[in-house]
Each structure stands twice: as C-alpha cells, then as structure tokens.
Gaussian input, Z-matrix of N, CA and C with variables (Angstrom, degrees):
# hf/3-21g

backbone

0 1
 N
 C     1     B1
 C     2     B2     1     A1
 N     3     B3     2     A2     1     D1
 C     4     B4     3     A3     2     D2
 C     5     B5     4     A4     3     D3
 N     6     B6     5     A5     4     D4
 C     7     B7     6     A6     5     D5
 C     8     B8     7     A7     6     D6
 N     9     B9     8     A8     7     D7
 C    10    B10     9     A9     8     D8
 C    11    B11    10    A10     9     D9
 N    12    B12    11    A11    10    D10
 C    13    B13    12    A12    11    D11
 C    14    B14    13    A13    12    D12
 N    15    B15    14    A14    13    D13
 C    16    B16    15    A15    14    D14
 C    17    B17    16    A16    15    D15
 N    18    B18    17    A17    16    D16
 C    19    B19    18    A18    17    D17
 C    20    B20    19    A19    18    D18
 N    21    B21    20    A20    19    D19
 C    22    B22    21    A21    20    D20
 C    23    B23    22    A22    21    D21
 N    24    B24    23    A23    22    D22
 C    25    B25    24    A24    23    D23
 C    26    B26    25    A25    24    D24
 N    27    B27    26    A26    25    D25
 C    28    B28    27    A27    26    D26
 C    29    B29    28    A28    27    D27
 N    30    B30    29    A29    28    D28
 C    31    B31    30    A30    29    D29
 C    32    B32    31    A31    30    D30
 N    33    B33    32    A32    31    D31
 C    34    B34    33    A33    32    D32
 C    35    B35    34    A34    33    D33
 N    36    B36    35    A35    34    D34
 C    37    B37    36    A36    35    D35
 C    38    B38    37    A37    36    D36
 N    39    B39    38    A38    37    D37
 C    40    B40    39    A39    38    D38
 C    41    B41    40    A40    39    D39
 N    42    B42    41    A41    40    D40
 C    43    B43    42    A42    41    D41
 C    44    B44    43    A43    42    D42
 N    45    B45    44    A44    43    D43
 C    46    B46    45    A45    44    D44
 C    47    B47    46    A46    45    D45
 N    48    B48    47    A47    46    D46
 C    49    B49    48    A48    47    D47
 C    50    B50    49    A49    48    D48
 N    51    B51    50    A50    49    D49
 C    52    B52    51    A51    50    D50
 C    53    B53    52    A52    51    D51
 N    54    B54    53    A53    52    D52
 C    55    B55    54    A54    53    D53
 C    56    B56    55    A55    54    D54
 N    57    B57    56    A56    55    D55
 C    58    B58    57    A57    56    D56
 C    59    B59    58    A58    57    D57
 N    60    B60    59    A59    58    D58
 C    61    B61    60    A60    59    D59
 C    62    B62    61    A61    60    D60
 N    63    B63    62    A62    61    D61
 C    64    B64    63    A63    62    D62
 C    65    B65    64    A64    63    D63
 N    66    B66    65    A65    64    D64
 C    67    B67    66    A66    65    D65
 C    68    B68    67    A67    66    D66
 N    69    B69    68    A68    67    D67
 C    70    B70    69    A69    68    D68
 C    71    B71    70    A70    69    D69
 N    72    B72    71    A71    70    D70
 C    73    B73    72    A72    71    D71
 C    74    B74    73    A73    72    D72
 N    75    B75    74    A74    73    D73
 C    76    B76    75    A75    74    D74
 C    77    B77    76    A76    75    D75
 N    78    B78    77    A77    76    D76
 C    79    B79    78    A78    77    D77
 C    80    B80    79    A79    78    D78
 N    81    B81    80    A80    79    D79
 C    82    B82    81    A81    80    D80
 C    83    B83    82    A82    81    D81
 N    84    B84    83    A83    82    D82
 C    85    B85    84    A84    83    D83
 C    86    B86    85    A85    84    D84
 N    87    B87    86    A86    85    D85
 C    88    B88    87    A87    86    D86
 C    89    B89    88    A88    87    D87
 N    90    B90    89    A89    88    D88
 C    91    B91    90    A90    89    D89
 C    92    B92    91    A91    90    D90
 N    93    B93    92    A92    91    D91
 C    94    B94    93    A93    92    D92
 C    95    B95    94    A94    93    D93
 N    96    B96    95    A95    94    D94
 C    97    B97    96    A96    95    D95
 C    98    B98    97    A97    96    D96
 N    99    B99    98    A98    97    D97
 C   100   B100    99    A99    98    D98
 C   101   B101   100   A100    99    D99
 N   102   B102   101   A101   100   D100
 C   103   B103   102   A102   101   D101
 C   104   B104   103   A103   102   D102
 N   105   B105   104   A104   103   D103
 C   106   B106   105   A105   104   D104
 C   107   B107   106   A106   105   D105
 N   108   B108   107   A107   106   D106
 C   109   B109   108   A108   107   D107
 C   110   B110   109   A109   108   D108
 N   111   B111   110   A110   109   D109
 C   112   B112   111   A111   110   D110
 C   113   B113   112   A112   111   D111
 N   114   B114   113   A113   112   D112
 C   115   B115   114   A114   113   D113
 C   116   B116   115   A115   114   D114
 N   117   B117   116   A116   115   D115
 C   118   B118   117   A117   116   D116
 C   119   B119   118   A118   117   D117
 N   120   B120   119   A119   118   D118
 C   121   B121   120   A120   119   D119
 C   122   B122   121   A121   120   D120
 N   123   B123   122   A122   121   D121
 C   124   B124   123   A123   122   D122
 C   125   B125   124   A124   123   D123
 N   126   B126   125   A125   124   D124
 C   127   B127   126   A126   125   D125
 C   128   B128   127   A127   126   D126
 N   129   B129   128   A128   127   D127
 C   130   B130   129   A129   128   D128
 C   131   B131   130   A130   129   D129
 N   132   B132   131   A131   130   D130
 C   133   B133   132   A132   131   D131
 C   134   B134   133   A133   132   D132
 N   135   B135   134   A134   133   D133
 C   136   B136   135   A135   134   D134
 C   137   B137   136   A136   135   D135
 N   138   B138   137   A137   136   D136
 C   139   B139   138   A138   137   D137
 C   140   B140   139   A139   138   D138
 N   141   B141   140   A140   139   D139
 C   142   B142   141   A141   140   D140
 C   143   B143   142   A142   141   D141
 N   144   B144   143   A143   142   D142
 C   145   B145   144   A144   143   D143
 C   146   B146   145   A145   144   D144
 N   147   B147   146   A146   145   D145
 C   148   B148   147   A147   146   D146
 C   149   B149   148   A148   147   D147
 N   150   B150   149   A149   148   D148
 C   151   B151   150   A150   149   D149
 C   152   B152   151   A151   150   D150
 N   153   B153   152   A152   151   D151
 C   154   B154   153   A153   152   D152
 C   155   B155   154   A154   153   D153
 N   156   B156   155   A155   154   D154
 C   157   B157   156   A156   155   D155
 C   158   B158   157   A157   156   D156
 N   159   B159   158   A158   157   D157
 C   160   B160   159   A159   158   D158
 C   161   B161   160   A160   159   D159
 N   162   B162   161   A161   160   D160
 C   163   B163   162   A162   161   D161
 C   164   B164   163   A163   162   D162
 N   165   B165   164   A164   163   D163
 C   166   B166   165   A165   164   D164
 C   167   B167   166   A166   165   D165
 N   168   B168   167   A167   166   D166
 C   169   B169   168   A168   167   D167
 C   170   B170   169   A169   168   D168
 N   171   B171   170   A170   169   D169
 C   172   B172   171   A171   170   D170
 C   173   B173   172   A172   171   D171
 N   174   B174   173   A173   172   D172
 C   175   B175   174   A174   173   D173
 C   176   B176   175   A175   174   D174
 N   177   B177   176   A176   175   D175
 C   178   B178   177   A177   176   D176
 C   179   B179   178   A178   177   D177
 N   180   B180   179   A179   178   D178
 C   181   B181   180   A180   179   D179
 C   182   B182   181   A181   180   D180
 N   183   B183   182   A182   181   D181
 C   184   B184   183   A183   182   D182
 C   185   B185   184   A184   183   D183
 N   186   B186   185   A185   184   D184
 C   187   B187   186   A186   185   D185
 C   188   B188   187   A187   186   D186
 N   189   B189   188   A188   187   D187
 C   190   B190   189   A189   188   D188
 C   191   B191   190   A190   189   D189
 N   192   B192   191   A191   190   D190
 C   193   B193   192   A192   191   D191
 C   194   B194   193   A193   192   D192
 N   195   B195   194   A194   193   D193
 C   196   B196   195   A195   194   D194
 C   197   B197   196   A196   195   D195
 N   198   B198   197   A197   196   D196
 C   199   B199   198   A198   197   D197
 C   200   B200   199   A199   198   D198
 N   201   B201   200   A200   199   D199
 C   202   B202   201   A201   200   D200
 C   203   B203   202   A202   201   D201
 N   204   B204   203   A203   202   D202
 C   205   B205   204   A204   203   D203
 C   206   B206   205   A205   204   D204
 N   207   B207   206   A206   205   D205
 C   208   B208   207   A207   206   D206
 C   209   B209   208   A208   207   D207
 N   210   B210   209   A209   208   D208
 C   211   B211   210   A210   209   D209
 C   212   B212   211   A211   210   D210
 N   213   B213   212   A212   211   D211
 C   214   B214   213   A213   212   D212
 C   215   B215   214   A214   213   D213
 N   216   B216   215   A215   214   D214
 C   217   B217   216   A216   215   D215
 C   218   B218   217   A217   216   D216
 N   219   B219   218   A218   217   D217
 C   220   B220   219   A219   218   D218
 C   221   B221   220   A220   219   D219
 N   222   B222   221   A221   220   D220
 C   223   B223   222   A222   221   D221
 C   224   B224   223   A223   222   D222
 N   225   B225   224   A224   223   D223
 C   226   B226   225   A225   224   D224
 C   227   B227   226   A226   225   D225
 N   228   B228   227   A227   226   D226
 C   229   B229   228   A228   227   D227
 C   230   B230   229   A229   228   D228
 N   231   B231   230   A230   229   D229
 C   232   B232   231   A231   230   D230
 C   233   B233   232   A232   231   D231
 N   234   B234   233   A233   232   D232
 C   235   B235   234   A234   233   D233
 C   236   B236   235   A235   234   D234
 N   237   B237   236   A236   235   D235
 C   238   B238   237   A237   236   D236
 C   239   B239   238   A238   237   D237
 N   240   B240   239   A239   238   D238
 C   241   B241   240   A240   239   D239
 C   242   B242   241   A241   240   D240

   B1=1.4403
   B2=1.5084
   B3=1.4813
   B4=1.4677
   B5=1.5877
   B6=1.3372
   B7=1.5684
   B8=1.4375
   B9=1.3407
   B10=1.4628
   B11=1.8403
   B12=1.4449
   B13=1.2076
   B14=1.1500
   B15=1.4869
   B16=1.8880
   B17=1.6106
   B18=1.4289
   B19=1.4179
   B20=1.5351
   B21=1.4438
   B22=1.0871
   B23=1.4249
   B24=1.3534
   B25=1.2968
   B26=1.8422
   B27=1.4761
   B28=2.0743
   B29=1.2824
   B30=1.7779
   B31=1.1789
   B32=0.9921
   B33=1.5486
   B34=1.4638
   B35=1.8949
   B36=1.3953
   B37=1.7857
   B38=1.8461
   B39=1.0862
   B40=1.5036
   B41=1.3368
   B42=1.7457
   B43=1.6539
   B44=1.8636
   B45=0.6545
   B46=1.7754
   B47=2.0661
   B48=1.3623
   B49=1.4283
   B50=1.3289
   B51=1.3627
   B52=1.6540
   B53=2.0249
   B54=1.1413
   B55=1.6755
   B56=1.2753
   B57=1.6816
   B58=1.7954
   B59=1.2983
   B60=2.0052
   B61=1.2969
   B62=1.9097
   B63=0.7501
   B64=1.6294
   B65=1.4704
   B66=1.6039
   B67=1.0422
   B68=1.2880
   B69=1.5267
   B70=1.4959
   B71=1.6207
   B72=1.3754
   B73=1.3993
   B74=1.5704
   B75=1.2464
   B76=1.3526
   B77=1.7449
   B78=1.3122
   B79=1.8762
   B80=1.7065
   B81=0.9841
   B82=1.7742
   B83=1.4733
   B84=1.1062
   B85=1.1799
   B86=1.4961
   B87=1.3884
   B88=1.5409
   B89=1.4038
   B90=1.2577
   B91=1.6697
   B92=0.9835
   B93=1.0173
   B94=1.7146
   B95=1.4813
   B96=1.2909
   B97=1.1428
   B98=1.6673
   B99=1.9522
   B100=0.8906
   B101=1.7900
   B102=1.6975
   B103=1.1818
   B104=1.5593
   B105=1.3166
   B106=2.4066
   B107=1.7667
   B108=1.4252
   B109=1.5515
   B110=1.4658
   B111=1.4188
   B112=1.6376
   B113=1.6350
   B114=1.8721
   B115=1.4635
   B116=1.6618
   B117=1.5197
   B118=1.4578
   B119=1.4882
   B120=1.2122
   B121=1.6345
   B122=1.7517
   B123=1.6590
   B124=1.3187
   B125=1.5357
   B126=1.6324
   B127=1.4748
   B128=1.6326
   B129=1.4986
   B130=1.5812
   B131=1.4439
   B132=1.5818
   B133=1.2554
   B134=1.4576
   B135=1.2067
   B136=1.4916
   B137=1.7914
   B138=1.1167
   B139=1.0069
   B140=2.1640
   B141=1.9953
   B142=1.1991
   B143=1.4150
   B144=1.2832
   B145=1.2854
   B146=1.9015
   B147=1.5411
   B148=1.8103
   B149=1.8834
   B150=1.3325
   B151=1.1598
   B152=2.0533
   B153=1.8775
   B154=2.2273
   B155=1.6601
   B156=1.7035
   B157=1.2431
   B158=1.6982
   B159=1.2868
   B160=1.6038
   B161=2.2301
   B162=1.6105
   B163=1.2818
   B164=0.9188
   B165=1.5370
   B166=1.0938
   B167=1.5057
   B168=1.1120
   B169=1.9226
   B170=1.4561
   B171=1.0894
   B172=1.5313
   B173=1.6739
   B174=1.2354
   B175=1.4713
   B176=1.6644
   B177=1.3215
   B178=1.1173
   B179=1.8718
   B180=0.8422
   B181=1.7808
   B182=1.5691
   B183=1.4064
   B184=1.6981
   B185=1.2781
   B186=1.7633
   B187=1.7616
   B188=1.4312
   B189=1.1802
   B190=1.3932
   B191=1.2953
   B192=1.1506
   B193=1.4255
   B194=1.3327
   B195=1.1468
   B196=1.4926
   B197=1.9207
   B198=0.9602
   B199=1.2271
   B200=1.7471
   B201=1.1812
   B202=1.5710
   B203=1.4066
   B204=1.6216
   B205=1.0143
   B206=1.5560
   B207=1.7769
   B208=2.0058
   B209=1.2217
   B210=1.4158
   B211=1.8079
   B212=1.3917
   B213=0.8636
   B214=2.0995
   B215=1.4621
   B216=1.5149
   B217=1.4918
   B218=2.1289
   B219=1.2490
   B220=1.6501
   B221=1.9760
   B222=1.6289
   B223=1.2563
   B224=1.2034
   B225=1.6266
   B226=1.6511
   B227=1.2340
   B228=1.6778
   B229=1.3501
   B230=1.4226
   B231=1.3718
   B232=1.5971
   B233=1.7020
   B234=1.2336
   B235=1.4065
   B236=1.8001
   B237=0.9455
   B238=1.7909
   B239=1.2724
   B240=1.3451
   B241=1.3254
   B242=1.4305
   A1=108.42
   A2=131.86
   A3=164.69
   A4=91.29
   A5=117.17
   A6=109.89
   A7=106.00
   A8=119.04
   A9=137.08
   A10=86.73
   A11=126.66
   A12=130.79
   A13=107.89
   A14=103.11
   A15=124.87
   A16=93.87
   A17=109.80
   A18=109.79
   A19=118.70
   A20=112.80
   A21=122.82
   A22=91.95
   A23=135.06
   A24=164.00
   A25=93.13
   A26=94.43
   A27=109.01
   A28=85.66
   A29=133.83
   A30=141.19
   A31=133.73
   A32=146.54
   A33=111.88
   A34=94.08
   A35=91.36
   A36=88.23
   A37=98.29
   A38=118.68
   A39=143.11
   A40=103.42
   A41=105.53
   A42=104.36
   A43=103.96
   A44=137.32
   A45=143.86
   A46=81.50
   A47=110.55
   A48=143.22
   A49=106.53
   A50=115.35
   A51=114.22
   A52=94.16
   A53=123.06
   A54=99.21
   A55=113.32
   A56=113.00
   A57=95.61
   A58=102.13
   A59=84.59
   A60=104.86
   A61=110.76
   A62=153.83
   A63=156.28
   A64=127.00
   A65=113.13
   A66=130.70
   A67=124.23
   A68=150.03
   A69=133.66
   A70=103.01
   A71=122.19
   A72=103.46
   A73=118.75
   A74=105.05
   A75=107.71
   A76=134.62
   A77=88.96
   A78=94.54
   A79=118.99
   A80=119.09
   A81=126.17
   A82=104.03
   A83=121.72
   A84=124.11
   A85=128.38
   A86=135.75
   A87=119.76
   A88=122.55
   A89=118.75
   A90=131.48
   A91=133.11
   A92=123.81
   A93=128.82
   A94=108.18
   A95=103.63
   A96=124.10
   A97=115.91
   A98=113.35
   A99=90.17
   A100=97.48
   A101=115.72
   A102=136.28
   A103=98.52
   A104=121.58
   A105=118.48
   A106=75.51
   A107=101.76
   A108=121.65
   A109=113.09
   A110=105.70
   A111=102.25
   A112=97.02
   A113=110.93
   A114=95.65
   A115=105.42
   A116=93.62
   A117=98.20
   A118=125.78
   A119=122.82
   A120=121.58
   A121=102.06
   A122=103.46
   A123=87.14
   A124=103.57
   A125=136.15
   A126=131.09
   A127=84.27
   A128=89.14
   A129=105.48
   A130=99.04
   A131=119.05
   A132=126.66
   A133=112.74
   A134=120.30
   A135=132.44
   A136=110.16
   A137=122.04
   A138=103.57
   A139=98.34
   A140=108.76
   A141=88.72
   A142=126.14
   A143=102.09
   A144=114.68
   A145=111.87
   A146=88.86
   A147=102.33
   A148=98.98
   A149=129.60
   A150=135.95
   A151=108.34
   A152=91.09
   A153=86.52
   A154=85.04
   A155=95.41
   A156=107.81
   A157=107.79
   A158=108.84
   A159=122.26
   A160=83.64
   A161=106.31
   A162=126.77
   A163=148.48
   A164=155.52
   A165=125.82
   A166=144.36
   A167=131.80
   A168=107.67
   A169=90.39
   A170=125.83
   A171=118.53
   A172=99.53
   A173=124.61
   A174=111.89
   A175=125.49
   A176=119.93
   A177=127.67
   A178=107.45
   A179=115.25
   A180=117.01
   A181=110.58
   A182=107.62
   A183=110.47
   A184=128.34
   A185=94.92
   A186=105.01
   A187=111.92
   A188=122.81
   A189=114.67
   A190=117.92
   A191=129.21
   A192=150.99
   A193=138.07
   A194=127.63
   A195=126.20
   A196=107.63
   A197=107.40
   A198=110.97
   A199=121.50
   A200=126.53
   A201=123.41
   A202=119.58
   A203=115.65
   A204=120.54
   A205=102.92
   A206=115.36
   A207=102.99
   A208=129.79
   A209=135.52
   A210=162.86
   A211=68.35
   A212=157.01
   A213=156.14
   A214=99.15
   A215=99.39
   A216=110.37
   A217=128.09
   A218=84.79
   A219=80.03
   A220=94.81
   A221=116.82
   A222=90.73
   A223=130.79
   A224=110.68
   A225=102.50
   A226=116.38
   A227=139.92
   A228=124.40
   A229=140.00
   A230=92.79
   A231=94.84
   A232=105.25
   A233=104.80
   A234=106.28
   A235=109.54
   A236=111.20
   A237=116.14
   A238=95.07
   A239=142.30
   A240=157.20
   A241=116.43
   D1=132.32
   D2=-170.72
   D3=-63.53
   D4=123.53
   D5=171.03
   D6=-102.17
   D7=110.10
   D8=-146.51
   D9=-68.06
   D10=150.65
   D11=152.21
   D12=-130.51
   D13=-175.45
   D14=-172.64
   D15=-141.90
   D16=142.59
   D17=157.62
   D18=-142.93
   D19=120.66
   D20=-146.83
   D21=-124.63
   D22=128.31
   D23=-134.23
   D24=1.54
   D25=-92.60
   D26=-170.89
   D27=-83.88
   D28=-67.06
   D29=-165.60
   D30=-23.80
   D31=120.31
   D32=178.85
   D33=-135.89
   D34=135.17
   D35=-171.45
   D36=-103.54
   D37=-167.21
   D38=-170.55
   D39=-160.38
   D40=113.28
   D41=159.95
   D42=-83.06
   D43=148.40
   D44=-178.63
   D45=-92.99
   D46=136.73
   D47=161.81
   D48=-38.51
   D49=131.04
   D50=166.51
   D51=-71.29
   D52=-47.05
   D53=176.12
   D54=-134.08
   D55=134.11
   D56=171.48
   D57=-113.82
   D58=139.04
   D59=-177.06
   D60=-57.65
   D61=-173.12
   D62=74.65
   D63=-101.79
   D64=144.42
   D65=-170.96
   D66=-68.09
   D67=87.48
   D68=-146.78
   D69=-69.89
   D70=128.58
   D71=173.83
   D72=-102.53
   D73=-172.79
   D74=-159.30
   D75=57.58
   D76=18.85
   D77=171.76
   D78=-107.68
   D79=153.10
   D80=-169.72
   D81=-55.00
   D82=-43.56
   D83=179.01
   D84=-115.41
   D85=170.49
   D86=168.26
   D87=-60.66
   D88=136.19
   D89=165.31
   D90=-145.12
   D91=119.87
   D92=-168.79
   D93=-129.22
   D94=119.65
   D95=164.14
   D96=-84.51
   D97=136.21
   D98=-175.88
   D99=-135.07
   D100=135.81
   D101=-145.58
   D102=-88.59
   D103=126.11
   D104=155.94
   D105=-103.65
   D106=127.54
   D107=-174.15
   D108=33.55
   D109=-107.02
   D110=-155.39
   D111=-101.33
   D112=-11.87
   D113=-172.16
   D114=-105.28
   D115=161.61
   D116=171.69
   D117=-72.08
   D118=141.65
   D119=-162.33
   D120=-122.33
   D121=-43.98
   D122=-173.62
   D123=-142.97
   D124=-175.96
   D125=164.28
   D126=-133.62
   D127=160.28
   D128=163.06
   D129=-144.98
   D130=137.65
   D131=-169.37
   D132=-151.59
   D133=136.74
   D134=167.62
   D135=-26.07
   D136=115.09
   D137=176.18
   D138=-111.25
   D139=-176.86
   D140=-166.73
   D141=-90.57
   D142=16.67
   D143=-175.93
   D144=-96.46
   D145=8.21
   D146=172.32
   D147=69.25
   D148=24.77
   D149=163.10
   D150=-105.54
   D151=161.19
   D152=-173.93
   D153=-105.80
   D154=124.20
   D155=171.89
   D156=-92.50
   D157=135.99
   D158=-165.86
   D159=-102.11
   D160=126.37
   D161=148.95
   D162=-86.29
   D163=-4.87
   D164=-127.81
   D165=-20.35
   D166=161.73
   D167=-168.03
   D168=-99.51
   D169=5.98
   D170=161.65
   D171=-64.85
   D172=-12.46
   D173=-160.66
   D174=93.50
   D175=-6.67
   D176=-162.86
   D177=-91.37
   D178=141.56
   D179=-174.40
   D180=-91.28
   D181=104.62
   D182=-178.04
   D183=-60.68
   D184=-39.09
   D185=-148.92
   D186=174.67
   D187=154.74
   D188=145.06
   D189=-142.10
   D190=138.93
   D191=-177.70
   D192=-99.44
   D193=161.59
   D194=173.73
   D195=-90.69
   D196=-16.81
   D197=-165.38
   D198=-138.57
   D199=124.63
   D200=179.19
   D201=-45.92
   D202=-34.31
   D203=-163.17
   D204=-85.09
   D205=-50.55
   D206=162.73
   D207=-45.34
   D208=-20.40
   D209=177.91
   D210=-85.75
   D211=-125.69
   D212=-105.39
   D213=-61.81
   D214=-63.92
   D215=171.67
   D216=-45.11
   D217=-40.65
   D218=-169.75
   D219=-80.21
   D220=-36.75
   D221=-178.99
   D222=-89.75
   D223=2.01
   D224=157.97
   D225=-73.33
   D226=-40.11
   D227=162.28
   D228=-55.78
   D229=-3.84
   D230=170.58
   D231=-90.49
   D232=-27.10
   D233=-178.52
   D234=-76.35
   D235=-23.48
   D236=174.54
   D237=-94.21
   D238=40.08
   D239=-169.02
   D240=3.38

C-alpha cells in the first residue's frame, strides 16, 4: 500500500496508512496480510474461484472481489466505520 503524501510549498509531510499490507512469502498462492500497527487485522488470499477473498484474522469472511485493491479498499472503510 502507497503512503499517500502532500507537498505544500518546500514542506513535504507523510500521513502513515491506516493498514500496511505485506505479502506473506513462501506460500502457493498470494497472501497478504494486512497490519493496524504491530497486529494483524486482516488476510486477503486467492481464493479458487480466481477471486481475493478478504478475512479478518478473527476468522470472519469480509468479501470477495475481483481485485486486491477493492479487498484493501472495502476493509479500510469499514475500519473508518
């Protein structure tokens, strides 16, 4: 995930991400785990129907998508409630 900035005249600030994704490596398929600070909040993973299934690591089933980036998108707005 893109860490959004602003640059305002010389200044240039950085908001830090409500979650960063990372990619788990070494698994058969894609997975990304995605971090609120140090804990894990959510996975998104290939599912077999070739769609990204959104998890929570509570276990709970978010979504599924055509795209990684709607899975990123839909669970940060649930998290900005």
């Amino acid at each position: 995930m893109a860490v959004v900035s602003e640059k305002r005249g010389s200044t240039t600030t950085s908001r830090t991400p409500l979650v960063r994704w990372t990619v788990v490596p070494h698994t058969p398929a894609l997975v990304l785990v995605g971090y609120c600070g140090e804990e894990p909040a959510a996975i998104i993973e290939r599912d077999a129907g070739q769609r990204y299934r959104l998890v929570s690591c509570r276990g709970a089933e978010l979504g599924s998508f055509d795209t990684i980036s709607e899975a990123q998108s839909s669970f940060e707005r649930e998290l900005r409630g």
